[in-house]
Backbone of each chain as nested JSON, in Angstrom:
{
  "chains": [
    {"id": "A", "residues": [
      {"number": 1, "name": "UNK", "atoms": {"N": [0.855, -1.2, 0.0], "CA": [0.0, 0.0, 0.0], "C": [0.882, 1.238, 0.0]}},
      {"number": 2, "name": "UNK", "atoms": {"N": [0.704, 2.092, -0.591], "CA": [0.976, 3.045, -0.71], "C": [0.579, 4.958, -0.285]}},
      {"number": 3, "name": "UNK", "atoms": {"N": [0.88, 5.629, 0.581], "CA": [0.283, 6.565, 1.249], "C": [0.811, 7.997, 0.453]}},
      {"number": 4, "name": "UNK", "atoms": {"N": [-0.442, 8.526, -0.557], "CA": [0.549, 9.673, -1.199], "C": [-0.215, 11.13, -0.855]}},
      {"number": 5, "name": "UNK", "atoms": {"N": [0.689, 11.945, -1.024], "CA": [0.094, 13.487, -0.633], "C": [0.678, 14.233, -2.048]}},
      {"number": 6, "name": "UNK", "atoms": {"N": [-0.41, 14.624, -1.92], "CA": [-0.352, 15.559, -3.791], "C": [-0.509, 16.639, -3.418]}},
      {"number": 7, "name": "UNK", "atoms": {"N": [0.126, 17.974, -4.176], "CA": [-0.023, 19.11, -3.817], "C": [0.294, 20.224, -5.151]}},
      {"number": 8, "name": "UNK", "atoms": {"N": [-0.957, 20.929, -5.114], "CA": [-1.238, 21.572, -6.105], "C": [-1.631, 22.82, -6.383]}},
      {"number": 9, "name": "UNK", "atoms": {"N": [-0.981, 23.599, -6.835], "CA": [-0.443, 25.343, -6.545], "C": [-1.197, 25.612, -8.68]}},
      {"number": 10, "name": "UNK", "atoms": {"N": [-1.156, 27.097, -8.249], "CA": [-1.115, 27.545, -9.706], "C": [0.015, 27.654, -10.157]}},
      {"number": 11, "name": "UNK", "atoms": {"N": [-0.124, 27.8, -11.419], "CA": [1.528, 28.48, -12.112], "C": [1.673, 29.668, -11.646]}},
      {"number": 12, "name": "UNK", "atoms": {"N": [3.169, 30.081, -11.537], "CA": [3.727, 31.464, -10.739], "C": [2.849, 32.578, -12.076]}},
      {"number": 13, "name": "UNK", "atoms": {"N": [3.009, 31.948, -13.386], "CA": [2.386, 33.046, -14.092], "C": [0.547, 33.417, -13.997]}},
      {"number": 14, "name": "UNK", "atoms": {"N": [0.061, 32.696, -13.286], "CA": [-1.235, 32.441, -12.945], "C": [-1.607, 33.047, -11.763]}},
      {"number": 15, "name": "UNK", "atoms": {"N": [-2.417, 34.583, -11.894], "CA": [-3.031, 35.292, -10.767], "C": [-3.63, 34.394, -9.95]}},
      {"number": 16, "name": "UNK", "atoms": {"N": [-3.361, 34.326, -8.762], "CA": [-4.698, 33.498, -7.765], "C": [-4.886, 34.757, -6.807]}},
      {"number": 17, "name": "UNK", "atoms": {"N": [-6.221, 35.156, -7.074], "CA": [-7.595, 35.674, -6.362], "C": [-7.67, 35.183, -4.96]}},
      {"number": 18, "name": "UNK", "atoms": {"N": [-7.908, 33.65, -5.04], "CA": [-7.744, 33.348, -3.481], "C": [-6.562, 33.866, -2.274]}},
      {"number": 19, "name": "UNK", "atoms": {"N": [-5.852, 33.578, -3.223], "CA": [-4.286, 33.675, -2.13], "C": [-4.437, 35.371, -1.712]}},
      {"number": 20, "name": "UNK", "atoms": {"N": [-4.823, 36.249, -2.815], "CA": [-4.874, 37.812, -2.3], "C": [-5.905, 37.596, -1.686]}},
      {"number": 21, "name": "UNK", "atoms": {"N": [-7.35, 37.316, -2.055], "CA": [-8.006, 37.506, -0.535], "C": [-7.969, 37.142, 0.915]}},
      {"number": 22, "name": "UNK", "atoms": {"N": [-6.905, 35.78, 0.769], "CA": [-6.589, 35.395, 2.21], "C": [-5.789, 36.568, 2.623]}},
      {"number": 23, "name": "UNK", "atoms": {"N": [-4.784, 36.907, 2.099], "CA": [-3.936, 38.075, 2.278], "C": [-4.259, 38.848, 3.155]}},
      {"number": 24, "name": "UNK", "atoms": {"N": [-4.912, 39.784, 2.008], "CA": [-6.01, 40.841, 2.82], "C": [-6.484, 40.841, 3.819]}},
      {"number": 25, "name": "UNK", "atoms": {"N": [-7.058, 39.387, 4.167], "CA": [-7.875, 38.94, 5.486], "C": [-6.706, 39.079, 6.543]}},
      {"number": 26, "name": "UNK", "atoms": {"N": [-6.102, 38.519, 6.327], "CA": [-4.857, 37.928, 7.742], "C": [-4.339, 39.171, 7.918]}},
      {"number": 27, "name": "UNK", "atoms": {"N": [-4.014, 40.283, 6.859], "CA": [-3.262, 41.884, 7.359], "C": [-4.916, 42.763, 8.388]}},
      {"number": 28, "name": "UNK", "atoms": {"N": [-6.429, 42.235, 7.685], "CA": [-6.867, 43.201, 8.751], "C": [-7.437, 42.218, 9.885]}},
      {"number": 29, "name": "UNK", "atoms": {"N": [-6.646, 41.241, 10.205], "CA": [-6.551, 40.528, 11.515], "C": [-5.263, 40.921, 11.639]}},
      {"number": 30, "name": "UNK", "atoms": {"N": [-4.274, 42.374, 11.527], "CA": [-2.922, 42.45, 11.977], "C": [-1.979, 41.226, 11.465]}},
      {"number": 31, "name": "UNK", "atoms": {"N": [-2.106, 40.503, 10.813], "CA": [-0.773, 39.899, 10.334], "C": [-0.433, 40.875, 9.25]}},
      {"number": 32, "name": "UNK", "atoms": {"N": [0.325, 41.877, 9.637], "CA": [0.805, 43.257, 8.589], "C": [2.244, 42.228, 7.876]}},
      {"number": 33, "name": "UNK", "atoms": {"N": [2.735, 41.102, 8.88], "CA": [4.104, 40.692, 8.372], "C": [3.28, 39.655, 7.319]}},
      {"number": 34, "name": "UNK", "atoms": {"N": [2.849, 39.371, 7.098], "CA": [1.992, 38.369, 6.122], "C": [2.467, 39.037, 4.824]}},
      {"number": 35, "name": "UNK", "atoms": {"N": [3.884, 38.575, 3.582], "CA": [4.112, 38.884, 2.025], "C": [3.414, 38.353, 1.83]}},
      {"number": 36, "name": "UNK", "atoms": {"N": [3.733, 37.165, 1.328], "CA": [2.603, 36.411, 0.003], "C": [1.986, 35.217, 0.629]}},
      {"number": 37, "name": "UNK", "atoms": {"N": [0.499, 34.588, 0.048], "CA": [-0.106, 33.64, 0.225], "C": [-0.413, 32.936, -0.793]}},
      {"number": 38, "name": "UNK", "atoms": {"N": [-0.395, 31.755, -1.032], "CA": [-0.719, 30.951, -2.203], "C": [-1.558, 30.182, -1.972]}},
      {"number": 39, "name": "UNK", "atoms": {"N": [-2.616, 29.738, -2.369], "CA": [-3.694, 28.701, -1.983], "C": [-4.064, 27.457, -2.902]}},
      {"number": 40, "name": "UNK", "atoms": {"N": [-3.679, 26.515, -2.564], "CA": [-3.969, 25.365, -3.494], "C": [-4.637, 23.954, -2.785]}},
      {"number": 41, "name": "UNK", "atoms": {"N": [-4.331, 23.036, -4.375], "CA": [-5.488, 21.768, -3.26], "C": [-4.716, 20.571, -2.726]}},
      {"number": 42, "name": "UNK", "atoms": {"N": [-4.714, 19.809, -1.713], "CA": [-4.289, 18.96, -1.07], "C": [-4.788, 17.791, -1.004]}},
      {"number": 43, "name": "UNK", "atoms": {"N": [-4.331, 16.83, -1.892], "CA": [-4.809, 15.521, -1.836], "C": [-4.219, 14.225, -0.991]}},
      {"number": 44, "name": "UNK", "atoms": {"N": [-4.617, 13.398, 0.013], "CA": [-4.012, 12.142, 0.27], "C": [-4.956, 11.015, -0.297]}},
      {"number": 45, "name": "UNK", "atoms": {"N": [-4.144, 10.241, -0.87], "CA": [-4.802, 9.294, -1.85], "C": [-4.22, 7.966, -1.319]}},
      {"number": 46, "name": "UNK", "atoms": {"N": [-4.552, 6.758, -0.728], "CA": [-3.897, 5.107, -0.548], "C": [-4.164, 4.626, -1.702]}},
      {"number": 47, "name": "UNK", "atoms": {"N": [-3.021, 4.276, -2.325], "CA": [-3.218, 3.029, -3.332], "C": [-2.245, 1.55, -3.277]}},
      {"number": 48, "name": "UNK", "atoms": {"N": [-2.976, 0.914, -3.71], "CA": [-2.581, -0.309, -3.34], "C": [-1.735, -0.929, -4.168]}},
      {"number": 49, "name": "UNK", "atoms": {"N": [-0.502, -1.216, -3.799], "CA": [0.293, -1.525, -4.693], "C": [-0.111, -3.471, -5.716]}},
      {"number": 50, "name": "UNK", "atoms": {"N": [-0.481, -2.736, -6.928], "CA": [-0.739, -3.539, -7.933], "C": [0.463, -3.858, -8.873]}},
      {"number": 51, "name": "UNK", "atoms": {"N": [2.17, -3.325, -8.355], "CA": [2.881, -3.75, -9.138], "C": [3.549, -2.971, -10.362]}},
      {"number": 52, "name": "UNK", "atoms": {"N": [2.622, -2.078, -10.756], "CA": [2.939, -0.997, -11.564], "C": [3.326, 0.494, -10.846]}},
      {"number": 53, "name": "UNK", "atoms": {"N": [4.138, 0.62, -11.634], "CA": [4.804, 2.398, -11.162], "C": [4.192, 3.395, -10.471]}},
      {"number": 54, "name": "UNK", "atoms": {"N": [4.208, 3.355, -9.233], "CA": [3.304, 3.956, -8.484], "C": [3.397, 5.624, -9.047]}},
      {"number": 55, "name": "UNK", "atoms": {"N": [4.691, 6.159, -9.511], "CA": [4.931, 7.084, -9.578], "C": [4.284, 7.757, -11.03]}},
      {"number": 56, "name": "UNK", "atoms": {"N": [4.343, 6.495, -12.212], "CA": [3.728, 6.445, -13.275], "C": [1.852, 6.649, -12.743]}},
      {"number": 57, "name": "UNK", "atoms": {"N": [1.322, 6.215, -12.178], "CA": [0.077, 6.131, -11.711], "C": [-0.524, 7.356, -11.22]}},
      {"number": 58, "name": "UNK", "atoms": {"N": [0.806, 8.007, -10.717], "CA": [0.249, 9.261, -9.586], "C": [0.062, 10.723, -10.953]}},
      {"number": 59, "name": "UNK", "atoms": {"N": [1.607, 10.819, -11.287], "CA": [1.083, 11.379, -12.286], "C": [0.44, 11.933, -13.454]}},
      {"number": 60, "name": "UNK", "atoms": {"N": [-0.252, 10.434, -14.272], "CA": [-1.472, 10.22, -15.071], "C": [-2.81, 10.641, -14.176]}},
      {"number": 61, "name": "UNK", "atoms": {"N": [-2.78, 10.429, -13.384], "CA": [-3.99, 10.317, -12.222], "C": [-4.224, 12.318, -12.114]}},
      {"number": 62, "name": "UNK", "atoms": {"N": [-2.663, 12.966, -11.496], "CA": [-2.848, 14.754, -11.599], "C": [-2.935, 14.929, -12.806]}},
      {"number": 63, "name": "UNK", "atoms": {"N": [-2.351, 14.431, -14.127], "CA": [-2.589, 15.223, -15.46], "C": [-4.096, 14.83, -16.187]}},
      {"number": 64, "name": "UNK", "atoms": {"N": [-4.948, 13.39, -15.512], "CA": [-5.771, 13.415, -15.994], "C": [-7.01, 13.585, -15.671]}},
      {"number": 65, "name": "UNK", "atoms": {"N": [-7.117, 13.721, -14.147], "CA": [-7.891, 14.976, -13.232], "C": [-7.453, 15.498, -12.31]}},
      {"number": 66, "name": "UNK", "atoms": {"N": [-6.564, 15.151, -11.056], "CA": [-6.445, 16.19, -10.311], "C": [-6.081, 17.261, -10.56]}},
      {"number": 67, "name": "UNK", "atoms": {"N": [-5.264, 17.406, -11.298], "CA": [-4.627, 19.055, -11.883], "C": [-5.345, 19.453, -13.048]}},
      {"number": 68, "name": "UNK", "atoms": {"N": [-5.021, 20.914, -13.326], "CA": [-5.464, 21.649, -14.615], "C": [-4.146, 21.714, -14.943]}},
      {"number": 69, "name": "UNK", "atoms": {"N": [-3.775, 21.105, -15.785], "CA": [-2.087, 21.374, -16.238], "C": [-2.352, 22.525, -16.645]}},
      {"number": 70, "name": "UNK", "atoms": {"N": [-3.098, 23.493, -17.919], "CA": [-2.889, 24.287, -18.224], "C": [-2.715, 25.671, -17.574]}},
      {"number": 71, "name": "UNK", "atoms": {"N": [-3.337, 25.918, -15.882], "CA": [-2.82, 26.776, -14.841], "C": [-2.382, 25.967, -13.599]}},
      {"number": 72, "name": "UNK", "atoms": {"N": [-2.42, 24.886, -13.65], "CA": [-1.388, 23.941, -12.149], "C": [-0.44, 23.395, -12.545]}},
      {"number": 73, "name": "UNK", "atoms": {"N": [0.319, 23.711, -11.413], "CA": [1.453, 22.769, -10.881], "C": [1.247, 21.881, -9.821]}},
      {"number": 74, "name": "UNK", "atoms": {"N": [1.968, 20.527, -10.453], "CA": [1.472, 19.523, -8.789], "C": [2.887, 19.008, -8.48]}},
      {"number": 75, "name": "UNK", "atoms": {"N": [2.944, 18.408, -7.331], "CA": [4.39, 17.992, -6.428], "C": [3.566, 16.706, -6.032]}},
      {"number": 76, "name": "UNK", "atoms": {"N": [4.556, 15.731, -5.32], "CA": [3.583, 14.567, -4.491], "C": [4.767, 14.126, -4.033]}},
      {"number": 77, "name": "UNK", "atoms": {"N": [4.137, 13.488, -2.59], "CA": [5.209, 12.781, -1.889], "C": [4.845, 11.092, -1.572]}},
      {"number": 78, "name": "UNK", "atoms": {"N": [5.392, 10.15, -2.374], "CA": [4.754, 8.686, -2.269], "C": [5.497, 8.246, -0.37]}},
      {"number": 79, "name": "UNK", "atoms": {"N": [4.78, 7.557, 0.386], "CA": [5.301, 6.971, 1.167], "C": [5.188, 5.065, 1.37]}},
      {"number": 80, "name": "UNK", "atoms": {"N": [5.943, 3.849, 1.553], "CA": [5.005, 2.87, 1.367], "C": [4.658, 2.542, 2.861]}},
      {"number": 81, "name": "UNK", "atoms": {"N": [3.553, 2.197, 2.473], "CA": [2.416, 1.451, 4.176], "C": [2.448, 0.174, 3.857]}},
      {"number": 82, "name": "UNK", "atoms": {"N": [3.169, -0.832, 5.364], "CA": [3.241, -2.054, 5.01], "C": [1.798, -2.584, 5.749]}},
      {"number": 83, "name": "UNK", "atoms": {"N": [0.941, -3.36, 5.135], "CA": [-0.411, -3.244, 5.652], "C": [-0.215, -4.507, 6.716]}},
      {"number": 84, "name": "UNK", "atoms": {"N": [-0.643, -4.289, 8.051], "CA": [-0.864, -5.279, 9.119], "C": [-1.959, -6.408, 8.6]}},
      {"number": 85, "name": "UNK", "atoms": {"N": [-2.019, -7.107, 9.361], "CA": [-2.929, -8.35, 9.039], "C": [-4.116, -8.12, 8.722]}},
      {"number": 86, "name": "UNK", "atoms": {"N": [-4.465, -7.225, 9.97], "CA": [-5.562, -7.035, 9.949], "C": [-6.52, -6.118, 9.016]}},
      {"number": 87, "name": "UNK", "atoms": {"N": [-5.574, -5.637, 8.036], "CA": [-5.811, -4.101, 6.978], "C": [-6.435, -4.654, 6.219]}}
    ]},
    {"id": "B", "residues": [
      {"number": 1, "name": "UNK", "atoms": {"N": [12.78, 35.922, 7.125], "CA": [11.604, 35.86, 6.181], "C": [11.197, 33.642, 6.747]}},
      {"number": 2, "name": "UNK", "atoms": {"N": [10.195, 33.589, 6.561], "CA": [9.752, 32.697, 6.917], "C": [8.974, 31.678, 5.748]}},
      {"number": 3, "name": "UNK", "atoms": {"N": [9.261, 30.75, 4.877], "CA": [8.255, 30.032, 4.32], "C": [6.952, 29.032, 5.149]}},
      {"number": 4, "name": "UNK", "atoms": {"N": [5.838, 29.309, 5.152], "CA": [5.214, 28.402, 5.838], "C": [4.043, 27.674, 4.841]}},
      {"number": 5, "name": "UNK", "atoms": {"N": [4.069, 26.342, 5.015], "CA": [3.255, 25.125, 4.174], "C": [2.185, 24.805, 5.137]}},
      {"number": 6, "name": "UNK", "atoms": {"N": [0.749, 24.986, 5.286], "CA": [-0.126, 24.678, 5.761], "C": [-1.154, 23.478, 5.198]}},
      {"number": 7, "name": "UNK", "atoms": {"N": [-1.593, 22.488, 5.758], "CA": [-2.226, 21.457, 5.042], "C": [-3.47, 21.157, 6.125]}},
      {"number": 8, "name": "UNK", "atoms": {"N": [-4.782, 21.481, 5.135], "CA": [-5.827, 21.319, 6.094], "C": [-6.936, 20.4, 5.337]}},
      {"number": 9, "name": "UNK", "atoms": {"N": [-7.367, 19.898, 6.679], "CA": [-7.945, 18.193, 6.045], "C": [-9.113, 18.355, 6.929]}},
      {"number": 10, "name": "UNK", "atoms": {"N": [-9.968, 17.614, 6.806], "CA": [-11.562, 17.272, 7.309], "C": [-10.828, 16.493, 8.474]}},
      {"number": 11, "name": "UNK", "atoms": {"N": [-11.394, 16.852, 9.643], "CA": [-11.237, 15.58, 11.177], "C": [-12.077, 14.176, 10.646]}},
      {"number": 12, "name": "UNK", "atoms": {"N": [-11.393, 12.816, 10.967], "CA": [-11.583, 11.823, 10.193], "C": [-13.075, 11.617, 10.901]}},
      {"number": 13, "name": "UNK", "atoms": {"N": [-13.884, 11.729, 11.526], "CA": [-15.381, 12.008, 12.341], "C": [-16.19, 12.744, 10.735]}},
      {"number": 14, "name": "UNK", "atoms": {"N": [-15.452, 13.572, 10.26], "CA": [-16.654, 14.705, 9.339], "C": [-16.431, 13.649, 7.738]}},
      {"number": 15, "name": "UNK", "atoms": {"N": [-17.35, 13.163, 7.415], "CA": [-18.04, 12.992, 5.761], "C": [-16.913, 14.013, 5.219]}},
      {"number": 16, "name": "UNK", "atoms": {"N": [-16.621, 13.311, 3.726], "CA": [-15.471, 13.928, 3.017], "C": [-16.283, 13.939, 1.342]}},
      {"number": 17, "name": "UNK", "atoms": {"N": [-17.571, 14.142, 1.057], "CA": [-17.941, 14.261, 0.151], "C": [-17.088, 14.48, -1.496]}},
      {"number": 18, "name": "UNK", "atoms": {"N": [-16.193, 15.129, -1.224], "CA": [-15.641, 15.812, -2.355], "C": [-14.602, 14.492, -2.204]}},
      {"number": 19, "name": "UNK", "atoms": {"N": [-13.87, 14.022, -1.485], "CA": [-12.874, 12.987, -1.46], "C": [-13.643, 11.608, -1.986]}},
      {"number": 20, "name": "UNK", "atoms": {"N": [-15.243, 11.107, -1.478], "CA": [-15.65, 10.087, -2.414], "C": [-15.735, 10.291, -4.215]}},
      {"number": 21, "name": "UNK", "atoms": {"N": [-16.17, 11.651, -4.312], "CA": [-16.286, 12.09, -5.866], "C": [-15.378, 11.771, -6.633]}},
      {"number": 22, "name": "UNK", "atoms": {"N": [-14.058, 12.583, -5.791], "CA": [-12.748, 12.212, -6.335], "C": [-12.146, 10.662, -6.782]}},
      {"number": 23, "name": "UNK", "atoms": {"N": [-12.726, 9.882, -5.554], "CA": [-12.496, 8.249, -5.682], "C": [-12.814, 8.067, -6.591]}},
      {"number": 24, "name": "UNK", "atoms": {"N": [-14.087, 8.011, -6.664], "CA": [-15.206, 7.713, -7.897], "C": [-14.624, 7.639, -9.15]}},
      {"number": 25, "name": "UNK", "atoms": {"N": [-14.124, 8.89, -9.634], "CA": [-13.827, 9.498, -10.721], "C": [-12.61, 8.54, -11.451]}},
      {"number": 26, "name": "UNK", "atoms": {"N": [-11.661, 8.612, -10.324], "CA": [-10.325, 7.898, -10.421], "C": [-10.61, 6.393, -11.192]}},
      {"number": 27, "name": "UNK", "atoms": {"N": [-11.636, 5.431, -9.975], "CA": [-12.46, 4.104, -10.891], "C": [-12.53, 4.332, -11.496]}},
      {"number": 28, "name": "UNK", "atoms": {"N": [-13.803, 5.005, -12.469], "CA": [-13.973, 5.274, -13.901], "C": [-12.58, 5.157, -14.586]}},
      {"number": 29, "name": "UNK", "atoms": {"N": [-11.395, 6.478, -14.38], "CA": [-10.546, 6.206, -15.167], "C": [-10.137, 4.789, -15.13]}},
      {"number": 30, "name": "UNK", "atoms": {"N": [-10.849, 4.034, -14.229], "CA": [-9.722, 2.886, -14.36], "C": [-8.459, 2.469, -13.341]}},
      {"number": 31, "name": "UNK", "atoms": {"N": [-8.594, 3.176, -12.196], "CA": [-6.995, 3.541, -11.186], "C": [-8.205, 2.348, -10.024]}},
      {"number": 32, "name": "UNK", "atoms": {"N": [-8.53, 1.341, -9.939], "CA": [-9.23, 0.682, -9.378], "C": [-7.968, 0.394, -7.891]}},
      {"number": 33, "name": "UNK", "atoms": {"N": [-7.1, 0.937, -7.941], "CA": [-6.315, 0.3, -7.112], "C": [-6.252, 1.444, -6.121]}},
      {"number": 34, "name": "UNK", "atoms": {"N": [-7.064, 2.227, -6.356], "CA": [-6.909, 3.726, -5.056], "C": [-8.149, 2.842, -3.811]}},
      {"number": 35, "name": "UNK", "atoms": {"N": [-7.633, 3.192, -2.55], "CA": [-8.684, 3.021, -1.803], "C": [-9.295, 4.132, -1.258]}},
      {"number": 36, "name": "UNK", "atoms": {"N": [-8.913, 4.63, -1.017], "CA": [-9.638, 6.02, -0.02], "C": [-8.67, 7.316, -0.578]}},
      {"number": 37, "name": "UNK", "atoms": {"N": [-9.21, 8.183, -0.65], "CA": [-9.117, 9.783, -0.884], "C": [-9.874, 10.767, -0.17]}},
      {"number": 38, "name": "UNK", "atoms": {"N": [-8.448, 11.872, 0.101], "CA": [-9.312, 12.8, 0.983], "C": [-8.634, 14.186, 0.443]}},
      {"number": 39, "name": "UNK", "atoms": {"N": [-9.604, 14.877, 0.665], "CA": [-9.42, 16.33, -0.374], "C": [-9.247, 17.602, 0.566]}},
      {"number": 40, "name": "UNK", "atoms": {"N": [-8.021, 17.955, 0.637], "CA": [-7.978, 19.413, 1.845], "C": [-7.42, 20.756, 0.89]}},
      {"number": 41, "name": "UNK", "atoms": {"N": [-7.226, 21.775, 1.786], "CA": [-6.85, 22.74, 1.433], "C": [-4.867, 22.86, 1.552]}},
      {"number": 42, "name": "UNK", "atoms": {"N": [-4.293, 23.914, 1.216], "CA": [-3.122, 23.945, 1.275], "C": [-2.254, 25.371, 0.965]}},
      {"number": 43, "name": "UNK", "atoms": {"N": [-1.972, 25.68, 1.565], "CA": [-1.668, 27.196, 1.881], "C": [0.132, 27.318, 1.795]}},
      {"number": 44, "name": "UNK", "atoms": {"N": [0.339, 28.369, 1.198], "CA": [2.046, 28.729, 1.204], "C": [2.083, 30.211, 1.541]}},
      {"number": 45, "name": "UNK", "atoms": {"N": [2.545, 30.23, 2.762], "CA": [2.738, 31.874, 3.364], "C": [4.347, 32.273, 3.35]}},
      {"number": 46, "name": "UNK", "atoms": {"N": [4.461, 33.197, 2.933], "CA": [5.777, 33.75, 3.279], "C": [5.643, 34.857, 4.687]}},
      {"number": 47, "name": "UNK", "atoms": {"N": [6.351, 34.709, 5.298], "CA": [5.858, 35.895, 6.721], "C": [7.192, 36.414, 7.018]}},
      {"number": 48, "name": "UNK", "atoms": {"N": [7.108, 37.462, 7.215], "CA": [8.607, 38.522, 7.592], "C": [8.899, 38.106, 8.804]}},
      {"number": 49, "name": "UNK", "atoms": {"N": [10.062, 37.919, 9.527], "CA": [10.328, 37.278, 10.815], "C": [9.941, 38.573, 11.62]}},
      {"number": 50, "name": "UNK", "atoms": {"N": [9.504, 38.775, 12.973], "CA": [8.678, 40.287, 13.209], "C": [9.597, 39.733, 15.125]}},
      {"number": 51, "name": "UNK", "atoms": {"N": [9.926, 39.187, 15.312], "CA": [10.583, 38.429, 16.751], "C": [9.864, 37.754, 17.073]}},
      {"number": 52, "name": "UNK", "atoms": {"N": [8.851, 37.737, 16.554], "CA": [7.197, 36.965, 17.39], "C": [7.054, 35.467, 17.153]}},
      {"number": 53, "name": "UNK", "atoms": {"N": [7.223, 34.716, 18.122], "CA": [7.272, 33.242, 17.666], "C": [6.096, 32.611, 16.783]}},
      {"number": 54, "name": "UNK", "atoms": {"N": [7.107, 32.127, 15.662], "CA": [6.268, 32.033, 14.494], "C": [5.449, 30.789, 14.458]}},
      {"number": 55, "name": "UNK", "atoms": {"N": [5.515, 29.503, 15.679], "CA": [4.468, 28.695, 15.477], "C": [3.219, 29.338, 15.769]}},
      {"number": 56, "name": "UNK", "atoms": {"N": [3.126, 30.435, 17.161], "CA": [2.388, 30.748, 17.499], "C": [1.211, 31.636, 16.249]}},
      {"number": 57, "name": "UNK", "atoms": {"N": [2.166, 32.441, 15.693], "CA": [1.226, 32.966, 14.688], "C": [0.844, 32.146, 13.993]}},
      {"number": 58, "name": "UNK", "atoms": {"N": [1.503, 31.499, 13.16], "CA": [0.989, 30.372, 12.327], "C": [-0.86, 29.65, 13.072]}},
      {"number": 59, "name": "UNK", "atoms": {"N": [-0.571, 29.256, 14.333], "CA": [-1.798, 28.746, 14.815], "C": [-2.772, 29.475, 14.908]}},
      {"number": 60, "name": "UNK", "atoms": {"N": [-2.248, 31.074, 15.446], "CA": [-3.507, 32.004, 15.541], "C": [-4.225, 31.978, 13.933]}},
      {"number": 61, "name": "UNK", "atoms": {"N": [-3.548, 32.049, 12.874], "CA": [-4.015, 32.371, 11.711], "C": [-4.991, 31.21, 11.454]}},
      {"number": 62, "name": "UNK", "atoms": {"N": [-4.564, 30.229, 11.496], "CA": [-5.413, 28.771, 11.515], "C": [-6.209, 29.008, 12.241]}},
      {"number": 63, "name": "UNK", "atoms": {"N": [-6.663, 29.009, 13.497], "CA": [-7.365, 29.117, 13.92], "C": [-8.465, 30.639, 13.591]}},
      {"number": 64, "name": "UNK", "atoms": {"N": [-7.888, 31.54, 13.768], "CA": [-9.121, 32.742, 13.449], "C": [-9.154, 32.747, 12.237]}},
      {"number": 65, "name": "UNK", "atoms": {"N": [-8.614, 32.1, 10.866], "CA": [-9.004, 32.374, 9.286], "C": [-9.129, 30.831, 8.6]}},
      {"number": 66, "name": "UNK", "atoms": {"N": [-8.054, 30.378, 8.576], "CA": [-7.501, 29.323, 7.598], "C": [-8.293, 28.1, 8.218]}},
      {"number": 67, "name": "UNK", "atoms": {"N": [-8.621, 27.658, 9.02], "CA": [-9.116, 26.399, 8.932], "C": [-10.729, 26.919, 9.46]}},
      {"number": 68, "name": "UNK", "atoms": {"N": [-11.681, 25.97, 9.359], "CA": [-12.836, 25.826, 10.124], "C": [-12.612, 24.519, 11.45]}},
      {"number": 69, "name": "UNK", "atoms": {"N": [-12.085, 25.315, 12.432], "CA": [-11.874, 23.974, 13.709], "C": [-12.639, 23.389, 14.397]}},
      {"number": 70, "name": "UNK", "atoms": {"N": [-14.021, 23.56, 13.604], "CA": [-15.071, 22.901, 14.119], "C": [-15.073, 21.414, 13.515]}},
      {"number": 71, "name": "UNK", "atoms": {"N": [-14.768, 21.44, 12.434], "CA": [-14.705, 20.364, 11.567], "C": [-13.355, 19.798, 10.983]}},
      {"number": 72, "name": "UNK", "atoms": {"N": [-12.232, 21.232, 10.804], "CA": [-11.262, 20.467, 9.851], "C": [-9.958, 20.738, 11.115]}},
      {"number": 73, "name": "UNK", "atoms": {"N": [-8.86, 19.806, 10.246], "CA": [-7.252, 19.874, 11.537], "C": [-6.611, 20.697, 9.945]}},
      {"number": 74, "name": "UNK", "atoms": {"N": [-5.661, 20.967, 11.356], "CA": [-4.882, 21.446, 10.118], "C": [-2.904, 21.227, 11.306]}},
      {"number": 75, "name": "UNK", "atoms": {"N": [-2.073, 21.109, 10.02], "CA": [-0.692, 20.745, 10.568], "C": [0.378, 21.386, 9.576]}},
      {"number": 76, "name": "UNK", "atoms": {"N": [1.172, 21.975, 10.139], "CA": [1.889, 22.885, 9.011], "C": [3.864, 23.099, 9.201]}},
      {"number": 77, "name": "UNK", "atoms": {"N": [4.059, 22.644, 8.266], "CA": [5.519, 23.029, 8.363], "C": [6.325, 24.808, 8.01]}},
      {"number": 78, "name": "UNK", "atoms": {"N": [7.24, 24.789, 8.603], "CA": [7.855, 26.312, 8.635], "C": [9.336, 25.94, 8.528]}},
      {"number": 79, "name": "UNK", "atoms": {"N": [9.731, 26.889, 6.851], "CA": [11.089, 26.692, 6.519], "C": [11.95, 28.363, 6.982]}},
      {"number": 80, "name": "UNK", "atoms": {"N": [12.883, 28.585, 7.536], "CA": [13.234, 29.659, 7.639], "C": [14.273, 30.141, 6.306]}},
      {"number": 81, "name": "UNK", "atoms": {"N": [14.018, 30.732, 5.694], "CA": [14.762, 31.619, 4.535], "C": [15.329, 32.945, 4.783]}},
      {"number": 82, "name": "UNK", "atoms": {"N": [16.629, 32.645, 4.718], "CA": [17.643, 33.59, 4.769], "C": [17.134, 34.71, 3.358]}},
      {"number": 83, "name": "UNK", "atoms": {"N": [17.29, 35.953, 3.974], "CA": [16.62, 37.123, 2.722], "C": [18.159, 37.677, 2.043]}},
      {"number": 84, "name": "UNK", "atoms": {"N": [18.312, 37.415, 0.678], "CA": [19.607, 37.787, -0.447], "C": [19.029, 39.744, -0.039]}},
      {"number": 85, "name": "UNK", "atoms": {"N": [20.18, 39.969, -0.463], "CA": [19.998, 41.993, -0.538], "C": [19.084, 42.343, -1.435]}},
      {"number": 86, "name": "UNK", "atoms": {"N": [18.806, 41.624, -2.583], "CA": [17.892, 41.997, -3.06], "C": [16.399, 41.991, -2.871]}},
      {"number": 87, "name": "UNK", "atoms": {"N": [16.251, 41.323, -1.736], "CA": [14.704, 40.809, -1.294], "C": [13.505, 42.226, -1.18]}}
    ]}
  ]
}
């Protein structure tokens, strides 16, 4: 089994709206030290190792829905889970 | 200057609606080997070092903006970045 965390930002050339309105928010709650905010989506996904390229899997999986390639960028971190008996 | 990575997830108690969709979807393509998915938010702050201990802010912000702590956790790493003259 496999334990992965995907993480998914816009492109630096890609305005995000969200990240300035968090901004905004946190300076008039006084975080004046608050530069920049970026806001993106966070996936943990278990998959079960079937033998094939987990790494091959993960990234077909963001280019063929989790991400918008054409304004995202995604990262992922695979970890393996050795499953107890009882799993 | 401070990089901070925030990752906020549903408390495993709250329905993850958007994380079954996601499953769902994945089957269809065919990725039959995912078991469970869960869908959070994910935040990248840069914060000016101000002397003020920076887990602490970090939590206040989570707590009064970034997460809903009625329902979701949230756990966040903090890289410290040395600022070049040009910053």
């Amino acid at each position: 089994m496999y334990h992965v965390k995907v993480y998914i930002t816009y492109k630096p050339s890609i305005l995000d709206p969200q990240g300035e309105a968090v901004k905004t928010a946190l300076h008039r709650l006084d975080y004046q030290n608050v530069e920049t905010v970026t806001v993106g989506k966070y996936f943990e996904i278990d998959i079960k190792d079937d033998g094939r390229s987990i790494e091959d899997e993960v990234e077909k999986m963001c280019d063929e829905l989790l991400a918008n390639v054409n304004m995202e960028t995604y990262r992922y971190e695979i970890e393996s889970v050795t499953q107890t008996a009882e799993d």
